[in-house]
C-alpha positions as CSV (number, residue, x, y, z in Angstrom):
1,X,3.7,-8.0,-33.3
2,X,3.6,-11.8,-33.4
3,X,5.8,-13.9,-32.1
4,X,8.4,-15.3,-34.8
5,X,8.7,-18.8,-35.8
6,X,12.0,-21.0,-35.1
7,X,13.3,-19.9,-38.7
8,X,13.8,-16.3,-37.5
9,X,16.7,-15.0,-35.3
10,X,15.3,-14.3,-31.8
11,X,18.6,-12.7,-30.9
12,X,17.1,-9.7,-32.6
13,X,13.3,-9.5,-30.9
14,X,12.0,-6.2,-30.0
15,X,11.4,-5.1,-26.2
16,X,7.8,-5.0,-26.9
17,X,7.2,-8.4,-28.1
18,X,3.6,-10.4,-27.4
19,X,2.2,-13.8,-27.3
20,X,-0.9,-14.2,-29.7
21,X,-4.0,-16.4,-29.0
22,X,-7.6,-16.3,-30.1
23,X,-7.8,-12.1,-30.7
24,X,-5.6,-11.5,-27.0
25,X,-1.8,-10.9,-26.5
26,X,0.5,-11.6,-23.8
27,X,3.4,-9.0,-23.2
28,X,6.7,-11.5,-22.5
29,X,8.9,-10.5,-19.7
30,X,12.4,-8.9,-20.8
31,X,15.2,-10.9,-22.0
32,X,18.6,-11.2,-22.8
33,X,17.9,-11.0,-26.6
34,X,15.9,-7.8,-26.1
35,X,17.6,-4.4,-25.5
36,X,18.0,-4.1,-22.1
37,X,16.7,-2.0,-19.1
38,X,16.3,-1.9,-17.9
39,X,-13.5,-20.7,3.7
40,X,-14.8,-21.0,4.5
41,X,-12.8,-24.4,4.7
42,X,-10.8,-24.5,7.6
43,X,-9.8,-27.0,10.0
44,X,-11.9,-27.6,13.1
45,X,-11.0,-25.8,16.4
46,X,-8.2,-24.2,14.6
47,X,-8.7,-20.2,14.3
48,X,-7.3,-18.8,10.5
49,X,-4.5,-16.2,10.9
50,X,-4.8,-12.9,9.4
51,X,-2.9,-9.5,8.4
52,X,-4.0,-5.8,8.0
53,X,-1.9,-3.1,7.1
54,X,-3.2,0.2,7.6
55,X,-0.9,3.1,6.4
56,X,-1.6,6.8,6.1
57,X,0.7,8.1,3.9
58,X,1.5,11.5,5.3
59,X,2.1,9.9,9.0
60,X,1.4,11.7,12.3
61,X,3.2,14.1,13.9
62,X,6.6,12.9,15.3
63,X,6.8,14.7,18.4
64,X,3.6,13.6,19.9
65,X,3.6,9.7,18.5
66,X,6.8,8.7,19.8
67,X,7.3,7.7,23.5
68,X,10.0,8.1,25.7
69,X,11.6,5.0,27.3
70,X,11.8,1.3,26.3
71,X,10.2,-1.7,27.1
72,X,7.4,-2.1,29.4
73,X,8.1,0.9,31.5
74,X,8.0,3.6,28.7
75,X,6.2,6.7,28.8
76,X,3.4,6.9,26.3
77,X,3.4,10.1,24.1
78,X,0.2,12.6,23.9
79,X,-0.6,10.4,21.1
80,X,-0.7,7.0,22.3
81,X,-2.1,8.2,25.3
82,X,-5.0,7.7,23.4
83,X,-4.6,4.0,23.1
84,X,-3.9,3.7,26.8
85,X,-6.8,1.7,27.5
86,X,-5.6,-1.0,24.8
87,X,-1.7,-0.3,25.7
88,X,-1.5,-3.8,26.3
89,X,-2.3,-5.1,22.9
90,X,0.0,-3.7,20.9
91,X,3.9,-2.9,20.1
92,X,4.9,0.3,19.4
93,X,8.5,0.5,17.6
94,X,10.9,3.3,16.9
95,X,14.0,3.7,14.8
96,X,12.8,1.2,11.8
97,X,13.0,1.9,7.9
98,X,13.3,1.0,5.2
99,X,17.1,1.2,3.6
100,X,17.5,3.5,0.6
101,X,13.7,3.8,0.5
102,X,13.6,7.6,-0.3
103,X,11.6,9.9,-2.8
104,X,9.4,11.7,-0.8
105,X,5.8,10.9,-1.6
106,X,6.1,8.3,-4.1
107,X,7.6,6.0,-1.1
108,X,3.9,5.1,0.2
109,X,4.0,2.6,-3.2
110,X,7.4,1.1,-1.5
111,X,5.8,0.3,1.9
112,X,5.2,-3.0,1.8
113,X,8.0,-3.9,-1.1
114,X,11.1,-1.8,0.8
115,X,12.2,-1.5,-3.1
116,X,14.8,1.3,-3.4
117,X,15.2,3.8,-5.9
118,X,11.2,5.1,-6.5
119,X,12.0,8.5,-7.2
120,X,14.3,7.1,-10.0
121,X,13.4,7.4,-13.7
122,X,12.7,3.5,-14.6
123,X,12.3,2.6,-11.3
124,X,10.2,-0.8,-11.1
125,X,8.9,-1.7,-7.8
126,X,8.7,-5.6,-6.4
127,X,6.3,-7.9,-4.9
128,X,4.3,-6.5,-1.8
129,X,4.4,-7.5,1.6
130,X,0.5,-9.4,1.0
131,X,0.9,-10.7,-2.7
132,X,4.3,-12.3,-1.3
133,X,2.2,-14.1,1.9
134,X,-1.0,-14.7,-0.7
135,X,1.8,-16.7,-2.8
136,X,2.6,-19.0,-0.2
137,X,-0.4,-19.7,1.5
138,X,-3.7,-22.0,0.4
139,X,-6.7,-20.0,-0.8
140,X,-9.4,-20.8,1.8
141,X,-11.2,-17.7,1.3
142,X,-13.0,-16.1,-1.3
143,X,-10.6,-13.5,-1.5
144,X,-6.7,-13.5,-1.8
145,X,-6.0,-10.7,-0.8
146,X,-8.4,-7.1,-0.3
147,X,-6.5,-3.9,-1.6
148,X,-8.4,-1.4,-0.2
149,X,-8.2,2.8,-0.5
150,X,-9.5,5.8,1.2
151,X,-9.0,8.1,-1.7
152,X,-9.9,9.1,-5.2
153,X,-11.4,6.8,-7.6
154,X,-8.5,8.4,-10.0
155,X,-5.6,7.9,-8.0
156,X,-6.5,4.4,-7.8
157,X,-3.8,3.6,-11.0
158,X,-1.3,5.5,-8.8
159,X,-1.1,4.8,-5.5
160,X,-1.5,1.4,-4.1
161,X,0.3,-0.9,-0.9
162,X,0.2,-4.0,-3.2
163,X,2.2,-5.0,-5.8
164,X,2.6,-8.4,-7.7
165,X,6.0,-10.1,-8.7
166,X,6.3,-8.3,-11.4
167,X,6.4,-4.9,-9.7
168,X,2.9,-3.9,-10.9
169,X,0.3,-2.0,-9.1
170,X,-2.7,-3.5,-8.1
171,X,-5.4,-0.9,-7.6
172,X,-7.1,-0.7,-4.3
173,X,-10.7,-0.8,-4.5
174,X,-11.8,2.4,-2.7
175,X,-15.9,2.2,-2.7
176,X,-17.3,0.1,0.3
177,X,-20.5,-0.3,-1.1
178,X,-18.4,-2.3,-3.9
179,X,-16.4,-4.1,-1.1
180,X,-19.7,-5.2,0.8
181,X,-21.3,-6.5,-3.0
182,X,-18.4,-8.6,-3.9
183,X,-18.9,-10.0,-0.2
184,X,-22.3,-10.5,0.4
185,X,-24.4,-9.8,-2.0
186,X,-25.4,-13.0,-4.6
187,X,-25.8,-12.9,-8.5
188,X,-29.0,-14.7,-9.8
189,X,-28.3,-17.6,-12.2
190,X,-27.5,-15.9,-15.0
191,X,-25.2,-13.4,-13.4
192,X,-23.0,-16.3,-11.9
193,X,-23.5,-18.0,-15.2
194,X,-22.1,-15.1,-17.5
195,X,-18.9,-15.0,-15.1
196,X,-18.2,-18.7,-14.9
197,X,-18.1,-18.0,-18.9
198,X,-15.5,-15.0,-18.8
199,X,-13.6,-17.0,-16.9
200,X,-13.4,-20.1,-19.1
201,X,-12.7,-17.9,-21.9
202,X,-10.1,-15.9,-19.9
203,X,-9.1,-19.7,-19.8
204,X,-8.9,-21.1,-22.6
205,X,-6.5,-17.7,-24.0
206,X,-4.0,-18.8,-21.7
207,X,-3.8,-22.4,-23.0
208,X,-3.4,-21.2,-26.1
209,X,-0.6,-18.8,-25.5
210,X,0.9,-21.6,-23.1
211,X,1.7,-23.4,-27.0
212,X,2.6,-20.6,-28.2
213,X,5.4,-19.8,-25.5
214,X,6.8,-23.6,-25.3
215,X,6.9,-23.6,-29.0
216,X,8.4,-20.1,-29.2
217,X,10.9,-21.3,-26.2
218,X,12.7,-23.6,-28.2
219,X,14.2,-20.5,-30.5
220,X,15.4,-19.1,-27.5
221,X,19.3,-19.1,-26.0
222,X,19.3,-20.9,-22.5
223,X,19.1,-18.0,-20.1
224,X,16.3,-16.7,-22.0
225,X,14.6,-20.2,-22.5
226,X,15.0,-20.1,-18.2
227,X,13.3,-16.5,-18.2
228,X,10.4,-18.1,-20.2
229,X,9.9,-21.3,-18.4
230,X,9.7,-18.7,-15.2
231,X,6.9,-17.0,-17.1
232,X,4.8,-20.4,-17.8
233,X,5.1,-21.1,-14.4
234,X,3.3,-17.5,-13.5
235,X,0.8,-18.1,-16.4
236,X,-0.1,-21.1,-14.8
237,X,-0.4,-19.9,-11.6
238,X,-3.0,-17.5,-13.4
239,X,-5.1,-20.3,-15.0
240,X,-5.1,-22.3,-11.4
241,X,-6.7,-19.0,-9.9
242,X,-9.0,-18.8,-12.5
243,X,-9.9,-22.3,-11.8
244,X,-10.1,-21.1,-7.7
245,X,-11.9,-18.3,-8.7
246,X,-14.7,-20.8,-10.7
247,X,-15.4,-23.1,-7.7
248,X,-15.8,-19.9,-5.2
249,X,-18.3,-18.5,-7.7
250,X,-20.4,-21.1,-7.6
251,X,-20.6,-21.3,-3.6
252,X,-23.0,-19.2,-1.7
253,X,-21.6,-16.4,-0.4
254,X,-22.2,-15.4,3.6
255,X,-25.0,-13.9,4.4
256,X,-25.0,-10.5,7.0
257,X,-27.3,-8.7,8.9
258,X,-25.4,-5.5,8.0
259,X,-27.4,-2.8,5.8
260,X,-25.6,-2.2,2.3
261,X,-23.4,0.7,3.2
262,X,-23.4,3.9,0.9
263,X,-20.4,5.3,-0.7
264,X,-19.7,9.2,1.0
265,X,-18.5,11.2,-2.1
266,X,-17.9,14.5,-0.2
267,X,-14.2,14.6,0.1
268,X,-14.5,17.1,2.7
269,X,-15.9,13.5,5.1
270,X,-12.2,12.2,5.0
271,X,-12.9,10.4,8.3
272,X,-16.2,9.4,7.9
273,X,-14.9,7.7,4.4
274,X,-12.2,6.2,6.2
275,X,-14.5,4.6,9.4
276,X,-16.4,3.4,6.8
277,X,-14.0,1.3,4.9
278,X,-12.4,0.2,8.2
279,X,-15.8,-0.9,8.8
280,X,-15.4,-3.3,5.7
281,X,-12.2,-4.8,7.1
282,X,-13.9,-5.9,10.0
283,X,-16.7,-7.9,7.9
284,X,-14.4,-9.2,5.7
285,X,-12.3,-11.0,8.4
286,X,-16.0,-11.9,10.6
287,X,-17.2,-13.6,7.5
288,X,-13.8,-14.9,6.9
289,X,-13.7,-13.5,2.9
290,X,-10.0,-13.1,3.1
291,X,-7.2,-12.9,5.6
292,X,-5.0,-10.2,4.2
293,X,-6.3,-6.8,3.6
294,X,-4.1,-3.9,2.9
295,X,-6.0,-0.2,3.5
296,X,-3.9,3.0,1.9
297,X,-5.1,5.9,3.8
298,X,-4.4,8.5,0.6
299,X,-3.8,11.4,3.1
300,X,-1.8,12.9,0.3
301,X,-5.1,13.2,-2.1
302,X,-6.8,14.7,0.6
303,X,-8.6,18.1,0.1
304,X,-9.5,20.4,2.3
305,X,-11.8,18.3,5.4
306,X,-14.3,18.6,8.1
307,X,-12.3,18.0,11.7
308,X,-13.6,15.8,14.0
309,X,-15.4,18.7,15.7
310,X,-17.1,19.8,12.4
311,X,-14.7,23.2,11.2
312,X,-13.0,22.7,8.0
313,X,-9.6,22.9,7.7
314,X,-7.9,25.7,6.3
315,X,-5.8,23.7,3.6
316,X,-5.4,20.8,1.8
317,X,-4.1,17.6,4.2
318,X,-0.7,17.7,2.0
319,X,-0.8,21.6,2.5
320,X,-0.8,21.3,6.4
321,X,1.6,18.6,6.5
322,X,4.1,21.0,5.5
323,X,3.4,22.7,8.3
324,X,6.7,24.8,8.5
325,X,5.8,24.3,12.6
326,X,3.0,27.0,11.8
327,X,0.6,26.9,14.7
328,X,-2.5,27.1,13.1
329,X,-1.4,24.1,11.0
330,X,0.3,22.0,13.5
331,X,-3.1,22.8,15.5
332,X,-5.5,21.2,12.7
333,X,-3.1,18.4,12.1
334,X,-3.2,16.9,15.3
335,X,-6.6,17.1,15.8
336,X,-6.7,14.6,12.4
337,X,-3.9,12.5,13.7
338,X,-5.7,12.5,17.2
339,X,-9.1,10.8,14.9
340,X,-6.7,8.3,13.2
341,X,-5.7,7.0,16.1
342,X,-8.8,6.6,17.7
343,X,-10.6,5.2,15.2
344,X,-7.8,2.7,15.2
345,X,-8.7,1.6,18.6
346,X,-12.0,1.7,18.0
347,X,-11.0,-1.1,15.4
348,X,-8.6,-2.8,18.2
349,X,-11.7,-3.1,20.8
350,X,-13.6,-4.3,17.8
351,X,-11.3,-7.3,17.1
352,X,-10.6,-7.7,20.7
353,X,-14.7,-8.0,21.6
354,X,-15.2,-10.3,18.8
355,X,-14.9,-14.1,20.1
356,X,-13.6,-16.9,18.2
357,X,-12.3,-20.2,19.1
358,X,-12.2,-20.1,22.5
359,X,-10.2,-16.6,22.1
360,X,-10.5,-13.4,20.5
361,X,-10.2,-12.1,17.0
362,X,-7.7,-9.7,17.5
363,X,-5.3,-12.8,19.2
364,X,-5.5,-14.4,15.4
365,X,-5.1,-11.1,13.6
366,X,-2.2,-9.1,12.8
367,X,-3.3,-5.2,12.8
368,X,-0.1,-3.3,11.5
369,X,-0.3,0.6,11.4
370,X,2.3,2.9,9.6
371,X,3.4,5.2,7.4
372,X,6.2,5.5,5.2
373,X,7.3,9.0,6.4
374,X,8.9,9.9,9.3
375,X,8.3,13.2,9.0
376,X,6.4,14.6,5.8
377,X,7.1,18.3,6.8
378,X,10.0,17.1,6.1
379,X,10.3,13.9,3.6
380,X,12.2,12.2,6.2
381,X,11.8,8.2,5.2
382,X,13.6,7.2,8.3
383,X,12.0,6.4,12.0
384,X,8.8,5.7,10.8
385,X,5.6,5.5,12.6
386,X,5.0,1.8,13.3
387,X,2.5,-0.1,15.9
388,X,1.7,-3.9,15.7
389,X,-1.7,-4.9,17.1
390,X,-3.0,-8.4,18.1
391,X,-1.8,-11.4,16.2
392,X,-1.0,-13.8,19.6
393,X,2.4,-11.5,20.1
394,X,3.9,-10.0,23.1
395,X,2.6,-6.3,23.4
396,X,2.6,-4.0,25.6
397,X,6.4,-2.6,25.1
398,X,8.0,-0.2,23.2
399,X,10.8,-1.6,21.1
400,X,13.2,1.3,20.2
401,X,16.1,0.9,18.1
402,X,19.4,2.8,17.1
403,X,17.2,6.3,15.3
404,X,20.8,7.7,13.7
405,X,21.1,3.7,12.1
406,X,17.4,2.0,11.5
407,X,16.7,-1.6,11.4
408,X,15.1,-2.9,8.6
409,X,11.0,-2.9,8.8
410,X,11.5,-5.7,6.7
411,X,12.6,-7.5,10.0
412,X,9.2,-7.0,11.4
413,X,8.1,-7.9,7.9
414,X,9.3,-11.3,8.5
415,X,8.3,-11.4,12.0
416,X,4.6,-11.2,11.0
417,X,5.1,-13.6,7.7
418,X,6.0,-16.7,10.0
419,X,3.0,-15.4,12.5
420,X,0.6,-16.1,9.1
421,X,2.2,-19.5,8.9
422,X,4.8,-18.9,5.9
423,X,7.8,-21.0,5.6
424,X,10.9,-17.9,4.9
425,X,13.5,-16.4,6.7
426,X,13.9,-13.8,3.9
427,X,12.0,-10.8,2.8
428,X,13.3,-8.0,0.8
429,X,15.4,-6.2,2.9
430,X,15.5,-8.0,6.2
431,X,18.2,-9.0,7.9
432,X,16.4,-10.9,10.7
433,X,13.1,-11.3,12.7
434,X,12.1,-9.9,15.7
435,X,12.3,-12.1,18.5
436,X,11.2,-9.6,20.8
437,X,7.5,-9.7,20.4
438,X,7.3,-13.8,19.4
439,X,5.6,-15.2,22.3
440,X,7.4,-17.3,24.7
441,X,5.9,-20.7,24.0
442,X,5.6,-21.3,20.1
443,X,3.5,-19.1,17.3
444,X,0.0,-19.1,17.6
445,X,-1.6,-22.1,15.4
């Protein structure tokens, strides 16, 4: 419907109202008066911080990821056993959560928001972890932010680490060979030219709905008039990214050695799909493209898959994590735990090899690796499976806290929001940061 005109009572407007401009409409947020519900620029000498978030969505078995002991002097479990040889460059935590984060499988879409309630009819979910950071940092990559996915093309719409301020999903991509394109590979003339053009047009719809909305405003009661001047304000933000989004298309993009990687479509190569796209997080942050990446590790959607030593397993990944401590099952699960891991320290040695400014990679780059299950035998959302790689911070430890009464992950949240250089105290559910891992002398610049 279109919007009404000052003569009629906007008291009365109907949930689903819209902005209209040349042909396109705007949804409006929910108001009072509706029924309710409800690079490559960077500075000299000066290395660019960056975030990834891996998280596998079923998690890894509990009795062999968690150590015994605290501090510098724990024990490593079977597990991180694994990552002995890099024990040194990470943190591994214990007894963090997210409070009133439950509902079972839907909970990997709350990871990075800590939004209660998901299994709740209406639930809506709030700004991720990386939208919230790619709000209050610069651009000064190509990229914002890269949502990536290790799953089906179809569960893209469903299940997803990043969300914007409005609670909606943003789909991860999940084909490398589309990651490495929008990287690396350059559209001829016309090609840049017909995008520079959807983009102006994408343009000039939002100045025309920007009239629309002040005029419409003025109709409005004052709380609602304060809900719609927030709106503008995020429709602006839109037209100043579209403006970003202009100038990067028009620069070169980097150039690689790399070969053009192929997409694996055999779901039964779960891992080899996986090294791949972790592959792409490493020439995203080498060629400096972004500096957040999220990867969703769709366990969940996972059918049945070839083991690192070739047999297939028996079930479906989600089949086998509800292992009901079957041996057979709890056999052919840690053997796929055993390859997460070591492919993630594969990626840890990468980063840690990889010089830059006078130090590593990995010493500018936040590697964060998690699940939000404890235990998915289970559904347990509490005492998950948490590890903080690189990022200039003091490793090497095991921080455990109180396992009957979590601490927030939203504390660690924090904790690695000031490391990327943003100004806030506050994050969803925090109720801290973690001082324990900040280096002695100030955060890494």
């Amino acid at each position: 419907m279109n919007i009404p005109h000052s003569s009629t009572d906007a008291s009365h407007l109907p949930r689903r109202s819209f902005l209209r401009g040349m042909g396109v409409s705007l949804a409006l947020p929910a108001l009072e008066c509706m029924s309710p519900v409800f690079s490559r620029a960077k500075t000299p000498g000066v290395a660019p911080r960056r975030m990834l978030v891996i998280v596998n969505n079923l998690s890894l078995l509990p009795r062999h990821f968690a150590p015994t002991g605290m501090g510098r002097d724990y024990q490593p479990s079977p597990y991180l056993e694994l990552l002995s040889d890099v024990r040194d460059e990470f943190t591994v935590f214990s007894g963090l959560s997210h409070p009133g984060v439950d509902g079972a499988h839907s909970t990997d879409n709350c990871f990075l928001t800590a939004a209660p309630g998901a299994f709740k009819f209406g639930f809506r979910n709030t700004i991720s972890l990386d939208q919230f950071a790619a709000e209050q940092l610069p651009q000064s990559t190509r990229f914002r932010t890269l949502n990536l996915g290790v799953t089906r093309a179809s569960e893209a719409a469903r299940r997803s680490l990043s969300f914007t301020r409005n609670g909606v999903l943003l789909p991860p991509e999940t084909s490398p060979a589309n990651v490495f394109r929008k990287m690396f590979v350059q559209g001829d003339a016309d090609a840049v030219q017909r995008q520079l053009d959807r983009l102006r047009r994408r343009g000039s719809i939002l100045d025309t709905l920007n009239v629309e909305a002040r005029r419409f405003n003025r109709t409005l009661p004052a709380a609602d008039r304060e809900r719609i001047d927030q709106y503008l304000t995020s429709v602006r933000e839109v037209e100043q990214r579209l403006q970003t989004a202009g100038e990067w298309e028009q620069r070169p993009k980097p150039k690689t050695s790399r070969t053009p990687p192929q997409d694996i479509g055999d779901g039964k190569r779960f891992f080899d799909q996986l090294r791949l796209m972790l592959d792409m997080t490493k020439l995203a942050f080498e060629s400096d493209s972004t500096r957040i990446i999220t990867l969703i590790v769709d366990t969940f959607r996972a059918p049945v898959f070839r083991l690192p030593n070739q047999s297939e397993t028996t079930a479906t990944y989600h089949n086998l994590s509800h292992h009901g401590q079957n041996e057979e099952k709890l056999r052919q699960l840690e053997a796929a735990d055993r390859e997460h891991l070591l492919q993630l320290r594969k990626l840890i040695d990468d980063f840690a090899a990889r010089p830059e400014n006078g130090r590593r990679l990995l010493d500018h780059t936040m590697v964060l690796y998690g699940s939000n299950l404890g235990d998915a035998n289970i559904h347990d959302t509490t005492n998950l499976p948490i590890l903080l790689a690189g990022g200039g911070f003091r490793h090497g430890q095991h921080l455990a806290f109180n396992r009957e009464h979590n601490r927030p992950l939203c504390d660690l949240f924090v904790t690695m929001l000031q490391n990327l250089g943003v100004e806030t105290d506050t994050f969803a559910s925090n109720t801290g940061t973690l001082s324990e891992i900040e280096p002695p002398s100030t955060r890494l610049r």
